[in-house]
N, C-alpha and C positions, 0 to 999 in steps of 0.2 A: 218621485224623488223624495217627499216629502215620509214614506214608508220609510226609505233607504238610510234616513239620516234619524230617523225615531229609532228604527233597528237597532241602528249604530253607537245609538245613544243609551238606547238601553242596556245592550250589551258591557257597554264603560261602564255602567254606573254598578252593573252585578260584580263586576272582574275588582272595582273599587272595592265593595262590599266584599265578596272573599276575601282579599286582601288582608282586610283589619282582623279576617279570623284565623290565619294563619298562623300556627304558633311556629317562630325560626328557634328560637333556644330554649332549654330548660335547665334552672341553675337550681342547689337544694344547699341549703345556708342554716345554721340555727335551730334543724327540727321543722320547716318551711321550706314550701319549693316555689322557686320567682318561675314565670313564664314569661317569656318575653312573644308577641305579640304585634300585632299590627297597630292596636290599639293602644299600646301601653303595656306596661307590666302587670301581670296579676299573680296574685298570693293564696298559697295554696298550703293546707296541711298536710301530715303523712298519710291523711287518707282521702287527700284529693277533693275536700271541700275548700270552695272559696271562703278566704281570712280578708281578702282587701284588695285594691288594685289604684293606680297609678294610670290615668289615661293620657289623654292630649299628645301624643309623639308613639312613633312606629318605634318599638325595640327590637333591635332585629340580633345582638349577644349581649349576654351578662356574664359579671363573674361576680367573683366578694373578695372579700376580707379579712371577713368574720365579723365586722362589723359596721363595712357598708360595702351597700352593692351598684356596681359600675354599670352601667346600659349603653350598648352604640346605639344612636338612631344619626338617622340625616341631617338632624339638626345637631349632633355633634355628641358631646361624652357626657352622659347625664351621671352625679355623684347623688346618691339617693343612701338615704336613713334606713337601715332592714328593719323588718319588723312584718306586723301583718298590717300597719298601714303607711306603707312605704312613701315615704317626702322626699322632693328635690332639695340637697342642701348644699350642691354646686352641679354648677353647667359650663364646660367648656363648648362656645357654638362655634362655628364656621369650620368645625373637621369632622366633615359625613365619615360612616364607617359603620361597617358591619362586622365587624367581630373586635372584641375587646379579651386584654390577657393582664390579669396582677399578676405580679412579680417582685419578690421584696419591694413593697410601697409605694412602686407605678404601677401604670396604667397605660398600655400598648394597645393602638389601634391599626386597624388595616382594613 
């Protein structure tokens, strides 16, 4: 039994692991392209070297603005600073969502 429930547990914690390496969206803002991420958002230039990333919450869409980029995670609508070293400078929490849309200066989740 004790096999059964190691198995089981190892199995969670690889399916965890993929997870965070998943990339769900790709947004290109500025000469930059954001990855959105299990892990956070990461920062990329036009030829696909890492510029910076953004961890601690799962990004699962982005969009922009031109000069800031919106991220759904679970934890709700993260307003982050573009650049290549992307800052939270507002969080809307308690509305999970996976896909975000701007639109004349909102911000549409679903």
């Amino acid at each position: 039994m004790r096999g059964v429930a190691l198995f089981f547990l190892l199995l969670g914690l690889f399916a965890w692991a993929q997870e965070e390496r998943i990339i769900w969206d790709v947004h290109a803002q500025g000469g930059l392209v954001y990855v959105a991420t299990g892990e956070g958002v990461r920062v990329l230039d036009t030829q696909l070297r890492e510029r910076g990333a953004l961890s601690g919450f799962p990004a699962y869409a982005l969009a922009g603005d031109g000069e800031r980029l919106y991220a759904a995670s679970d934890y709700g609508l993260y307003v982050l600073a573009a650049g290549e070293a992307p800052r939270v400078v507002a969080r809307l929490s308690g509305f999970p969502a996976r896909f975000v849309q701007v639109r004349e200066g909102r911000a549409y989740l679903g």
